[in-house]
Biopython code that builds the backbone (N, CA, C, O; Angstrom):
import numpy as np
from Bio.PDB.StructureBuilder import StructureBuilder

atoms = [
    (1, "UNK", "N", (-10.913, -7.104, -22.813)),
    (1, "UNK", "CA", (-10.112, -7.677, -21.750)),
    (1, "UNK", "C", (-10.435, -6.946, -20.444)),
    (1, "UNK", "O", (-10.577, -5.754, -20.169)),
    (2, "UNK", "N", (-10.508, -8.218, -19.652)),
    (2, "UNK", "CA", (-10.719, -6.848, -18.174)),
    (2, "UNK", "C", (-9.531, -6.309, -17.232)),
    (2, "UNK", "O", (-8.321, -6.519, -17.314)),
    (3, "UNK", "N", (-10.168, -5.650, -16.440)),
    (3, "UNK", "CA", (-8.604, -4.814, -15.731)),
    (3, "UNK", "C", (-8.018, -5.547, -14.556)),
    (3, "UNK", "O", (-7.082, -5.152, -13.861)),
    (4, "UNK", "N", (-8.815, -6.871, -14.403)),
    (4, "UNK", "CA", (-8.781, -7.695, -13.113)),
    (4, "UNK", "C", (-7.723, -8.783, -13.080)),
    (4, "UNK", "O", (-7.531, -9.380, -14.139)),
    (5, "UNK", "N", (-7.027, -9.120, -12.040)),
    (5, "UNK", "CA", (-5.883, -10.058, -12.298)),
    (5, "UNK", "C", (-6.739, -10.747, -11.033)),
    (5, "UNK", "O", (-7.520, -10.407, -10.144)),
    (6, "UNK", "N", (-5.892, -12.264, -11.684)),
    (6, "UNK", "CA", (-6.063, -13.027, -10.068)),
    (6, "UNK", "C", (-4.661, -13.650, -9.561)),
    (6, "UNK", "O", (-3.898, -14.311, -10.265)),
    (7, "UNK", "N", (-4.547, -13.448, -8.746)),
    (7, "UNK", "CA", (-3.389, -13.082, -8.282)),
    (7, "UNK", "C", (-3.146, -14.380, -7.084)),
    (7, "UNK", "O", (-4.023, -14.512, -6.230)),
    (8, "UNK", "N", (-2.203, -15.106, -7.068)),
    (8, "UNK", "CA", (-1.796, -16.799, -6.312)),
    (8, "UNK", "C", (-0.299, -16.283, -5.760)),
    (8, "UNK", "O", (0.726, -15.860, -6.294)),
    (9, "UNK", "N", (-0.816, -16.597, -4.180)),
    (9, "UNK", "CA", (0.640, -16.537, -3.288)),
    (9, "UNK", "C", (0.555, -17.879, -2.780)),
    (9, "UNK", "O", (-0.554, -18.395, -2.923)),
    (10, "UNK", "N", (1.066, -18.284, -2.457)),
    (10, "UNK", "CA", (1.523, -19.711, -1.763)),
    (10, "UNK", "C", (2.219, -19.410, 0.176)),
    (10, "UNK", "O", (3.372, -19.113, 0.491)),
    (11, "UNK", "N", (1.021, -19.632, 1.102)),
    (11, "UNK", "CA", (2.192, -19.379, 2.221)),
    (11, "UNK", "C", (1.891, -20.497, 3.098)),
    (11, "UNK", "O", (1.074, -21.415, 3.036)),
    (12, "UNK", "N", (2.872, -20.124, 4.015)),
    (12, "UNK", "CA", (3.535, -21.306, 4.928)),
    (12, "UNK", "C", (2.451, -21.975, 5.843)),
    (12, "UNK", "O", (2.567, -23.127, 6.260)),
    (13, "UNK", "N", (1.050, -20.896, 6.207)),
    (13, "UNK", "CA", (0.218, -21.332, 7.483)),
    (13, "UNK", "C", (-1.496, -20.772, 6.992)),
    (13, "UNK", "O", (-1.763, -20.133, 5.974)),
    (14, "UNK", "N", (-2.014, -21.019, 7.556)),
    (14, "UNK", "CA", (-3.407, -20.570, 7.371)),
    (14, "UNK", "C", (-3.671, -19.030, 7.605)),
    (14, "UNK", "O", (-4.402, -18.235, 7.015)),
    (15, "UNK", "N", (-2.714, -18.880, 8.804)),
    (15, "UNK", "CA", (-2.288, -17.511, 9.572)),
    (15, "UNK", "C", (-2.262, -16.784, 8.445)),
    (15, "UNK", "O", (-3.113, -16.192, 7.782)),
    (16, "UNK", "N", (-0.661, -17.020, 8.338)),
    (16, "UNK", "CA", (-0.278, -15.937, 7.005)),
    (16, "UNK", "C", (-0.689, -15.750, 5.844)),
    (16, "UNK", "O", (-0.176, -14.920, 5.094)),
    (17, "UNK", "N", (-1.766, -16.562, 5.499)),
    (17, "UNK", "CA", (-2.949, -16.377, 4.361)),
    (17, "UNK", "C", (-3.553, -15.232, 4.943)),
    (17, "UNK", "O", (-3.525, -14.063, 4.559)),
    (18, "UNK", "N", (-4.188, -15.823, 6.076)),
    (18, "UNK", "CA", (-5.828, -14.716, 6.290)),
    (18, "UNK", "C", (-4.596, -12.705, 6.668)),
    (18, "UNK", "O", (-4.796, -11.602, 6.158)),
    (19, "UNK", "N", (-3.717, -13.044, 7.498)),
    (19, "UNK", "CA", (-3.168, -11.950, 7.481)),
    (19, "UNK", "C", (-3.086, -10.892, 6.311)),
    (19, "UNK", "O", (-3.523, -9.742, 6.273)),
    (20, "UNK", "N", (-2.485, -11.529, 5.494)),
    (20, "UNK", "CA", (-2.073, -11.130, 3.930)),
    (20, "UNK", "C", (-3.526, -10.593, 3.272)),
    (20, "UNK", "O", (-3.711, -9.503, 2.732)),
    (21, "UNK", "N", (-4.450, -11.613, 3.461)),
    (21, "UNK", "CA", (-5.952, -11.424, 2.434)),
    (21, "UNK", "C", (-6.744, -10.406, 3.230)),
    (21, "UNK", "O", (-7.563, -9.779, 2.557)),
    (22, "UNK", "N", (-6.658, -10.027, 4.856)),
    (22, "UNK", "CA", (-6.949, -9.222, 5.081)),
    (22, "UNK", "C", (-6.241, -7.684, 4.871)),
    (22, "UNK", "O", (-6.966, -6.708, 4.679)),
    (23, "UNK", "N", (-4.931, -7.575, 4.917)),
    (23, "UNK", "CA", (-4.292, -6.506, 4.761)),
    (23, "UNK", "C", (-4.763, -6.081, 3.417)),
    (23, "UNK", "O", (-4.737, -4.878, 3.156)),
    (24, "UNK", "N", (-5.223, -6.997, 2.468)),
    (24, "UNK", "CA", (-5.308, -6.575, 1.435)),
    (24, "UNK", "C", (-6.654, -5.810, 1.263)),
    (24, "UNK", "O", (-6.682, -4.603, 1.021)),
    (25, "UNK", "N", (-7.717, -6.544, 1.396)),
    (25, "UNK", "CA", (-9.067, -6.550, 1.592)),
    (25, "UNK", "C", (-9.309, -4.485, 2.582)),
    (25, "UNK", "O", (-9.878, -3.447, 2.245)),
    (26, "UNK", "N", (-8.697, -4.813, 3.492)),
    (26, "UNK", "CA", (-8.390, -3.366, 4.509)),
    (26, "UNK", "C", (-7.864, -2.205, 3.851)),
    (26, "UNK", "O", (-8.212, -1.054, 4.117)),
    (27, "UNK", "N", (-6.951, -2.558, 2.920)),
    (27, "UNK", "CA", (-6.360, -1.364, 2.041)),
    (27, "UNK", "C", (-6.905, -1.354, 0.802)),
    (27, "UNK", "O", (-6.376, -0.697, -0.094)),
    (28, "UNK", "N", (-8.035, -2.084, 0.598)),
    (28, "UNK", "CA", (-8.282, -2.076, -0.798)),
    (28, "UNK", "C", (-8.021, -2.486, -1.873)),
    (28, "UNK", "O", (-8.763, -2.306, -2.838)),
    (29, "UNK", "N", (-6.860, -3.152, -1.930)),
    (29, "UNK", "CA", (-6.164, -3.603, -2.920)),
    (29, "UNK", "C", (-6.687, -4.623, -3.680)),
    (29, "UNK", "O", (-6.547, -4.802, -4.890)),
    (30, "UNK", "N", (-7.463, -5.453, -2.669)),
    (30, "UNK", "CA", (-8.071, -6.644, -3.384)),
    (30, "UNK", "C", (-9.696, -6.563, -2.711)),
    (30, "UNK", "O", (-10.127, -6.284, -1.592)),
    (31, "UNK", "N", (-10.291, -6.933, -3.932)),
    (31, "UNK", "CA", (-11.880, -7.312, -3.736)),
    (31, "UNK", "C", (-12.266, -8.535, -2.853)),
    (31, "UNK", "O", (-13.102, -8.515, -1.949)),
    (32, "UNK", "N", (-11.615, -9.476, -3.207)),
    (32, "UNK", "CA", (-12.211, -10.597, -2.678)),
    (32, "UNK", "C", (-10.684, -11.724, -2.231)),
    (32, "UNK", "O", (-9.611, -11.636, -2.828)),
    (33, "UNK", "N", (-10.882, -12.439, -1.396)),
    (33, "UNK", "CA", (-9.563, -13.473, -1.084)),
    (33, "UNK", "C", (-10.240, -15.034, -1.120)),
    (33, "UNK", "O", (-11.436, -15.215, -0.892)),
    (34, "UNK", "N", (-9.516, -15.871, -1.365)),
    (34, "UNK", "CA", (-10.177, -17.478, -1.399)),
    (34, "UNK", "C", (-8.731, -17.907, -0.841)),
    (34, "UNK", "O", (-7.647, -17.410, -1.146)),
    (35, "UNK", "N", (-8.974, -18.875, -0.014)),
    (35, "UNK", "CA", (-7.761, -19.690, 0.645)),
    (35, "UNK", "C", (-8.479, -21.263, 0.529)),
    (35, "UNK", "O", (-9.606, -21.660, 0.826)),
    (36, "UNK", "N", (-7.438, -21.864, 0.031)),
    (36, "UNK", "CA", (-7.395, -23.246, -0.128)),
    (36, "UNK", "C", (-6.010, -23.960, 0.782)),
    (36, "UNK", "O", (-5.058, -23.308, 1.211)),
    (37, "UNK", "N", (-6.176, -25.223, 0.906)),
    (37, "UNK", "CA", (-5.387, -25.874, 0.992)),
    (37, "UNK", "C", (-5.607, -26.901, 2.540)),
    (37, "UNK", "O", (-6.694, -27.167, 3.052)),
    (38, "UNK", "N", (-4.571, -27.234, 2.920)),
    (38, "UNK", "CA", (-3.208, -27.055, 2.797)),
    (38, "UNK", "C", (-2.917, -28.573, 1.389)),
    (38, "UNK", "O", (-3.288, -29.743, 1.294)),
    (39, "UNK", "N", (-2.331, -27.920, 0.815)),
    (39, "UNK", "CA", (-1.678, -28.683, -0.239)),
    (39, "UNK", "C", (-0.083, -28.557, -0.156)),
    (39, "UNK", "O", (0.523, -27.594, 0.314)),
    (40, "UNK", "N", (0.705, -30.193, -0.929)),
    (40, "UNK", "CA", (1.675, -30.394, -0.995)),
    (40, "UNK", "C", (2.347, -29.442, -2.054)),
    (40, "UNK", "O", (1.663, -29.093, -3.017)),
    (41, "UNK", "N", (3.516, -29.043, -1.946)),
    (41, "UNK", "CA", (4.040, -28.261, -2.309)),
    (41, "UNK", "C", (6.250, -28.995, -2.617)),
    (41, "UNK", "O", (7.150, -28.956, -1.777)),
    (42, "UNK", "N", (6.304, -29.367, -3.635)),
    (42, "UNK", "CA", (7.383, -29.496, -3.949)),
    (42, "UNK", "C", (8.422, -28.695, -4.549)),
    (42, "UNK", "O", (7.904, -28.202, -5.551)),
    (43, "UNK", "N", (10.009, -28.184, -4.429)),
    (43, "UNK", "CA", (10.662, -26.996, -4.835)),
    (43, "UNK", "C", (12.230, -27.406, -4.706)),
    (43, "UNK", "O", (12.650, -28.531, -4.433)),
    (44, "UNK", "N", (12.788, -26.563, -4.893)),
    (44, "UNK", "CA", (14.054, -26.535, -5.088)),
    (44, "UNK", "C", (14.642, -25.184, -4.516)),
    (44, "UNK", "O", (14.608, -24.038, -4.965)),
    (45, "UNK", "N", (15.256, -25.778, -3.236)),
    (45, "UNK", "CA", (15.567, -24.166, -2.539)),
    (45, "UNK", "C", (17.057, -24.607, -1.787)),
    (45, "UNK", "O", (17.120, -25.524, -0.969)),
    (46, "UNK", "N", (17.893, -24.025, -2.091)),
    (46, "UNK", "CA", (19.267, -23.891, -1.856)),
    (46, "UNK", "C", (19.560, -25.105, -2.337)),
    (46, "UNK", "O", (19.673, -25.956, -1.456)),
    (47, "UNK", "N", (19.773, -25.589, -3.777)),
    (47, "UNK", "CA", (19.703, -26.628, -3.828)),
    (47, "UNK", "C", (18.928, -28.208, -3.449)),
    (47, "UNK", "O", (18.809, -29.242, -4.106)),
    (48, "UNK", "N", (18.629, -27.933, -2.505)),
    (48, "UNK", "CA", (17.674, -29.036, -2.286)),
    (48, "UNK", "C", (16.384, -29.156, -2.632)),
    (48, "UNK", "O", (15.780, -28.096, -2.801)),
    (49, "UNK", "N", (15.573, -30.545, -2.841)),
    (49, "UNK", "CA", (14.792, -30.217, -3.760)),
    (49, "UNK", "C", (13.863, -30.864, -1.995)),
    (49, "UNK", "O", (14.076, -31.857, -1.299)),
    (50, "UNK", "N", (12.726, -29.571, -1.848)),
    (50, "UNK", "CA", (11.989, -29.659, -0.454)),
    (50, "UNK", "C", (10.751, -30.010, -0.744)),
    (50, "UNK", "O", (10.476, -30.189, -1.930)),
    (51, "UNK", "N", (9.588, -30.212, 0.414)),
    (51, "UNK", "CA", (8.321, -30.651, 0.284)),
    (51, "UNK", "C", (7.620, -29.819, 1.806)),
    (51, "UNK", "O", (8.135, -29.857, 2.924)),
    (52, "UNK", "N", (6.568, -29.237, 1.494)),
    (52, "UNK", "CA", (5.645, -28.641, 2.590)),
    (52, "UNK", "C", (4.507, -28.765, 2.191)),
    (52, "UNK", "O", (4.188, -29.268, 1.113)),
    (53, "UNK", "N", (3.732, -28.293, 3.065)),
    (53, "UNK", "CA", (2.139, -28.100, 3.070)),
    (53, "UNK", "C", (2.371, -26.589, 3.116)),
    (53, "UNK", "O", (3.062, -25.741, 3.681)),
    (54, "UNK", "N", (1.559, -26.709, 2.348)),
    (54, "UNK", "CA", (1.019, -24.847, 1.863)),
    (54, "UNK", "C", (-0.321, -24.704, 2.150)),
    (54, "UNK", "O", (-1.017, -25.651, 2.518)),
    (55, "UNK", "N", (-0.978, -22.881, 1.915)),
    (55, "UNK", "CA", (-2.034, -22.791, 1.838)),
    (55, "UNK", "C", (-1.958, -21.888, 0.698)),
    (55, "UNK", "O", (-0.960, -21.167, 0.720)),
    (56, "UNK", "N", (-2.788, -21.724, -0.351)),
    (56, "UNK", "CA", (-3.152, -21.110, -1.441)),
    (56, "UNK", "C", (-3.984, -19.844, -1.295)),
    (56, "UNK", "O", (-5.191, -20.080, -1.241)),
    (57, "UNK", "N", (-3.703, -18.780, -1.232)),
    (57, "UNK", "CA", (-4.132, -17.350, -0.959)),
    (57, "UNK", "C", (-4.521, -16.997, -2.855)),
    (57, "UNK", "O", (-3.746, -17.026, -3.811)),
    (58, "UNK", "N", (-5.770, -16.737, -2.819)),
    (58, "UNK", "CA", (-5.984, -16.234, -3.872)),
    (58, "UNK", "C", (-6.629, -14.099, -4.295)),
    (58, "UNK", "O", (-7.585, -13.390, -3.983)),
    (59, "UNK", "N", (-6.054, -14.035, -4.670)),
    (59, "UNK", "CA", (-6.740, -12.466, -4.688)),
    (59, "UNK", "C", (-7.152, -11.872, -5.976)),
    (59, "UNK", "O", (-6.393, -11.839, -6.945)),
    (60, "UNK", "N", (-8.252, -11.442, -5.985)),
    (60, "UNK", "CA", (-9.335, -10.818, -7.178)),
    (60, "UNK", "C", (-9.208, -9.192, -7.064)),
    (60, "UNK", "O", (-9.947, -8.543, -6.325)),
    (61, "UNK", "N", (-8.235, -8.631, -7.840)),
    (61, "UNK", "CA", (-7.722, -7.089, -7.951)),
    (61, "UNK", "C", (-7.630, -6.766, -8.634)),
    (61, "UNK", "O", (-7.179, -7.640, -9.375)),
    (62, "UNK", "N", (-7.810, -5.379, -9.432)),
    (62, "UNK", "CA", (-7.589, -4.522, -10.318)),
    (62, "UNK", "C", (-6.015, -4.920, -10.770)),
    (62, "UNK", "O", (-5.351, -5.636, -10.022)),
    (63, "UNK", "N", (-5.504, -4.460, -11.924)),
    (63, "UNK", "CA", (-4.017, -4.940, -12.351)),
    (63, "UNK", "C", (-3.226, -3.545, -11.770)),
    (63, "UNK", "O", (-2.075, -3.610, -11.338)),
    (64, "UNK", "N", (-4.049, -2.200, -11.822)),
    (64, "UNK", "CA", (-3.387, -1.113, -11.067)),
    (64, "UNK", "C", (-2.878, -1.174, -9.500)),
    (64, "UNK", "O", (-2.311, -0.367, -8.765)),
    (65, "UNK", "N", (-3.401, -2.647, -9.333)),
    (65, "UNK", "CA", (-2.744, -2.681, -7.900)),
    (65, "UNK", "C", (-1.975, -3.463, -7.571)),
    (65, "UNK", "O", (-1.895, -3.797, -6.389)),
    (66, "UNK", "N", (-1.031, -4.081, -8.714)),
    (66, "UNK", "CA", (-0.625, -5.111, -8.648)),
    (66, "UNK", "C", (1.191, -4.700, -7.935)),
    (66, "UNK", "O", (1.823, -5.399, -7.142)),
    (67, "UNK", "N", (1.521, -3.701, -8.402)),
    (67, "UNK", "CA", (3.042, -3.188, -7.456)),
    (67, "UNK", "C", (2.267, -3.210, -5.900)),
    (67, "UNK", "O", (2.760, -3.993, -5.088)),
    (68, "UNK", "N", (1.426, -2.628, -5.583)),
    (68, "UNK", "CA", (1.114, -2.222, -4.237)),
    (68, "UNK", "C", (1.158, -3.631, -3.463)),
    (68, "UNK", "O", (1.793, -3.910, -2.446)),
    (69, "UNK", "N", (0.269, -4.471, -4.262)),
    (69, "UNK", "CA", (0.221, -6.063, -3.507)),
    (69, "UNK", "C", (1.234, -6.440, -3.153)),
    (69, "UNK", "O", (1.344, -6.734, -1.962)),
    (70, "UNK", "N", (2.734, -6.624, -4.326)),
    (70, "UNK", "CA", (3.799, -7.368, -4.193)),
    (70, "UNK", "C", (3.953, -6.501, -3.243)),
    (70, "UNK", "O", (3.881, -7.026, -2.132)),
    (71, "UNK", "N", (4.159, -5.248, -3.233)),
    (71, "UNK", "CA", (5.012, -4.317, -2.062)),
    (71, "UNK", "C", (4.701, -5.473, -0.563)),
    (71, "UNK", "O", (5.290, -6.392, 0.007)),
    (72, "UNK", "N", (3.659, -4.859, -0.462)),
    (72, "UNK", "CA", (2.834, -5.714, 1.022)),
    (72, "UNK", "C", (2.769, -7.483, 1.288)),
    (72, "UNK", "O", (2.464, -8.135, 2.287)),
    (73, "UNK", "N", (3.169, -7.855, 0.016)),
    (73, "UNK", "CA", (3.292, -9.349, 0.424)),
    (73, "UNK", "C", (4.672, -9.767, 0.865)),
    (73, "UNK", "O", (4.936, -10.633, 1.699)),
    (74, "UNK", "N", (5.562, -8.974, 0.135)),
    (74, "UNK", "CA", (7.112, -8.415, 0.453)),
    (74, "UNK", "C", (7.340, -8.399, 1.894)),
    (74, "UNK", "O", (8.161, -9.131, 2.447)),
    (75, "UNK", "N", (6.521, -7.461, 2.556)),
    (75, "UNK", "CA", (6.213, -6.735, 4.114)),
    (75, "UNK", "C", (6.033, -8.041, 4.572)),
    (75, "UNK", "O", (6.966, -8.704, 5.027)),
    (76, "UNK", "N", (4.655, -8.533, 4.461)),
    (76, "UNK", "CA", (4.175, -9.740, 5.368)),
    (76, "UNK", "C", (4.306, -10.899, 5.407)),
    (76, "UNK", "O", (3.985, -11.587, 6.376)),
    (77, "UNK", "N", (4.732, -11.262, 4.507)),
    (77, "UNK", "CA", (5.650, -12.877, 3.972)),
    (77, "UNK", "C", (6.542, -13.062, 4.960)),
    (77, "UNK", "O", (7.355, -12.162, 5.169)),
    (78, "UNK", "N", (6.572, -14.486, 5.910)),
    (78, "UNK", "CA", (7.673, -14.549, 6.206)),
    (78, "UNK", "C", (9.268, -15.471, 5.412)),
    (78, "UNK", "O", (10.366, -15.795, 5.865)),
    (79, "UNK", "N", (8.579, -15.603, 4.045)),
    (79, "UNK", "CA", (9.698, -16.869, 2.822)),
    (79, "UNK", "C", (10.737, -15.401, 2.747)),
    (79, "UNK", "O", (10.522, -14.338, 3.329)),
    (80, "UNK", "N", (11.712, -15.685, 1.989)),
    (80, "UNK", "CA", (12.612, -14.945, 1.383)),
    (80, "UNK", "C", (12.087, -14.587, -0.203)),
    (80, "UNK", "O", (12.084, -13.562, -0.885)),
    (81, "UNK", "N", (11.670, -15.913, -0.399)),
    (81, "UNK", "CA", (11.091, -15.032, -2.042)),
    (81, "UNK", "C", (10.014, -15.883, -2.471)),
    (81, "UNK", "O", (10.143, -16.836, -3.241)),
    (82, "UNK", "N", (8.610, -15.371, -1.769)),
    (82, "UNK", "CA", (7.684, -15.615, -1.583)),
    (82, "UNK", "C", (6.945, -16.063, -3.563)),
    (82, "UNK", "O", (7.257, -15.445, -4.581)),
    (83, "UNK", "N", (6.157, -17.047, -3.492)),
    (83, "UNK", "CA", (5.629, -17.241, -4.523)),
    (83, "UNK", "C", (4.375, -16.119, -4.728)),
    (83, "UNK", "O", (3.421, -16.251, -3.962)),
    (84, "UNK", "N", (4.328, -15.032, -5.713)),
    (84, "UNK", "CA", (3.396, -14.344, -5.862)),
    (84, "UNK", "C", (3.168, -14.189, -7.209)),
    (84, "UNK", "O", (3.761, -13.291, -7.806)),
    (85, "UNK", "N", (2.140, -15.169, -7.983)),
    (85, "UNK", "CA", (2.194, -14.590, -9.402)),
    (85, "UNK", "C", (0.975, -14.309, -9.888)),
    (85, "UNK", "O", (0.044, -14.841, -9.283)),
    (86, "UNK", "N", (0.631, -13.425, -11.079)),
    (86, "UNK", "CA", (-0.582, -13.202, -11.705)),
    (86, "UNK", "C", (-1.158, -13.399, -12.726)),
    (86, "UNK", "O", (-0.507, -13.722, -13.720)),
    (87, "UNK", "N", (-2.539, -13.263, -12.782)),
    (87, "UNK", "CA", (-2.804, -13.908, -14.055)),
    (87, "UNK", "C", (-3.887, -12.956, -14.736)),
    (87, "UNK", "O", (-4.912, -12.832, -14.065)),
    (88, "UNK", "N", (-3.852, -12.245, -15.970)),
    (88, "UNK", "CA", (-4.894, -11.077, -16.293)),
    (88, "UNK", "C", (-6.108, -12.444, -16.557)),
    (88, "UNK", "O", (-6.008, -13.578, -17.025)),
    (89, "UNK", "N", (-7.180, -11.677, -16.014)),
    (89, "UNK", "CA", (-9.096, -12.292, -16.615)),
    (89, "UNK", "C", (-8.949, -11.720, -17.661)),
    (89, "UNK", "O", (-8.698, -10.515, -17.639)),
    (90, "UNK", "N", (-9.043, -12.287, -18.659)),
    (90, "UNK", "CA", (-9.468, -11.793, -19.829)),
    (90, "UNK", "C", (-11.289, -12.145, -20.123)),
    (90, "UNK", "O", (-11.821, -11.697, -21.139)),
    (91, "UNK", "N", (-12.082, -12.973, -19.113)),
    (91, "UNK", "CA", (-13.199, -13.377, -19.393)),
    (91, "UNK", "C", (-13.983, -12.659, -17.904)),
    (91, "UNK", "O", (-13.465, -13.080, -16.869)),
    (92, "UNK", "N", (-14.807, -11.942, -17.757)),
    (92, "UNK", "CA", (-15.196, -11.566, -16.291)),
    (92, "UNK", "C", (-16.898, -10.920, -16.916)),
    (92, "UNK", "O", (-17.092, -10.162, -17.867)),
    (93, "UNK", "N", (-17.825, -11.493, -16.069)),
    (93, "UNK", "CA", (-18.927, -10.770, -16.151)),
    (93, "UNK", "C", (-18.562, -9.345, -15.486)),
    (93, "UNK", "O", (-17.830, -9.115, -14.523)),
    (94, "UNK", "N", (-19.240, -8.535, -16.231)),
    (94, "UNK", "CA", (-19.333, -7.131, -16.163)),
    (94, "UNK", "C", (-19.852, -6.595, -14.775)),
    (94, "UNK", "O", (-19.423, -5.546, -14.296)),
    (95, "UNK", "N", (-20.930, -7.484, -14.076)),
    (95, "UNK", "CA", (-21.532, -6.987, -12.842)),
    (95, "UNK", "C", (-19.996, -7.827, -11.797)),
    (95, "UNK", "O", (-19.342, -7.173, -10.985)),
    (96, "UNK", "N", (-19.842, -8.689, -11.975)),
    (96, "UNK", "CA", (-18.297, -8.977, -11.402)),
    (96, "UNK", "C", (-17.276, -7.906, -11.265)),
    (96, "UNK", "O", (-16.690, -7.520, -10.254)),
    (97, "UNK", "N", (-17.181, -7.485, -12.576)),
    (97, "UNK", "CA", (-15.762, -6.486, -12.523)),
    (97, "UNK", "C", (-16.161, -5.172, -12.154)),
    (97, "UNK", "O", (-15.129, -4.508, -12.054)),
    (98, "UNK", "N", (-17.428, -4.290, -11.836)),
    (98, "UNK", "CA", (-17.717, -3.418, -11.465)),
    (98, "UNK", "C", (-17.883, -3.641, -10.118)),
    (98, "UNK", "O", (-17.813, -2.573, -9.509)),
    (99, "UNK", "N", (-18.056, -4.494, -9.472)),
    (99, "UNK", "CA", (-18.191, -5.101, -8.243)),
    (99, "UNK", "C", (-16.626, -4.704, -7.790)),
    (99, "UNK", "O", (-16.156, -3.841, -7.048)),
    (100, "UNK", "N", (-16.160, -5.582, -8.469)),
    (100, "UNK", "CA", (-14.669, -5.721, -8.417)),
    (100, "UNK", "C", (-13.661, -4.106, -7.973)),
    (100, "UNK", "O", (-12.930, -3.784, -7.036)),
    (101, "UNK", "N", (-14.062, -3.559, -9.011)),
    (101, "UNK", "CA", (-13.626, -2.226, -9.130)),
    (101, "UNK", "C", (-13.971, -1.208, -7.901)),
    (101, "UNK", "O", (-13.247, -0.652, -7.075)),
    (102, "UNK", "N", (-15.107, -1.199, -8.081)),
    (102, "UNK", "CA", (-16.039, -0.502, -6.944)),
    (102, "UNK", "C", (-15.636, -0.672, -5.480)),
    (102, "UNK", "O", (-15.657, 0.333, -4.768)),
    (103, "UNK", "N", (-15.239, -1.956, -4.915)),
    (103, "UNK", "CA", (-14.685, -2.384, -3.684)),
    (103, "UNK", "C", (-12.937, -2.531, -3.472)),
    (103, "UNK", "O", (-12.331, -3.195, -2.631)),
    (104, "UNK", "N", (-12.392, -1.632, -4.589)),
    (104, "UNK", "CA", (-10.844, -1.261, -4.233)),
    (104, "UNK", "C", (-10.723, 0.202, -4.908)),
    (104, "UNK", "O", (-9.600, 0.574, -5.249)),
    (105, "UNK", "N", (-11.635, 0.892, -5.075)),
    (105, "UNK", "CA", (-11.149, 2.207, -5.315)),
    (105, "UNK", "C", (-11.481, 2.856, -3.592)),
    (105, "UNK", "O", (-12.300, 2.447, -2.768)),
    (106, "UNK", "N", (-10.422, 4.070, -3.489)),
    (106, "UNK", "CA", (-10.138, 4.248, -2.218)),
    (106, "UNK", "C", (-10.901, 5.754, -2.330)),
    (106, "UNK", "O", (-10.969, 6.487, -1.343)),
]
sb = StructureBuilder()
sb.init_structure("model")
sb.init_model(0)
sb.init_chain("A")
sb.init_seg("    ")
for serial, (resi, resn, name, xyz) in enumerate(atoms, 1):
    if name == "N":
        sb.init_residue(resn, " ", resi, " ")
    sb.init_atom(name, np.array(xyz, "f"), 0.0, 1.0, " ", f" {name:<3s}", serial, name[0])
structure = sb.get_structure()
């Protein structure tokens, strides 16, 4: 299994993607960022059930950095309870995850 998560926030603007994927990228935390979107986005927030356009922030990180991320997405998010979830690689070429590794140790 590898030590790499990929890691999906959901935010409000293109902005607050690249902000976020750079803070990350700058501190190390994450190797690499992919932003998609803007995609529809349906939810249920104070009761009501809402609809936005999102952008899809993706991040390729070690799982040892996975408190540090939430910490900082916490910080830079402007939602109240920002979508941030992860997912362990269990499948990763080896020159990938040394790559990987290599570009978030500090």
């Amino acid at each position: 299994m590898s030590k790499l998560l990929l890691i999906r926030i959901t935010c409000p603007s293109r902005r607050v993607a690249e902000d976020i994927a750079d803070a990350a990228l700058e501190g190390r935390l994450a190797a690499c960022a992919n932003l998609e979107g803007p995609v529809t986005s349906s939810y249920r927030w104070k009761g009501v059930i809402e609809q936005s356009f999102e952008f899809i922030l993706w991040l390729k990180a070690p799982e040892a950095n996975w408190a540090k991320i939430d910490d900082m997405v916490q910080r830079l998010h402007p939602y109240d309870v920002p979508a941030i979830v992860a997912m362990p690689l269990t499948h990763v070429s080896s020159a990938y995850e040394a790559w990987a590794i290599e570009n978030t140790e500090s």
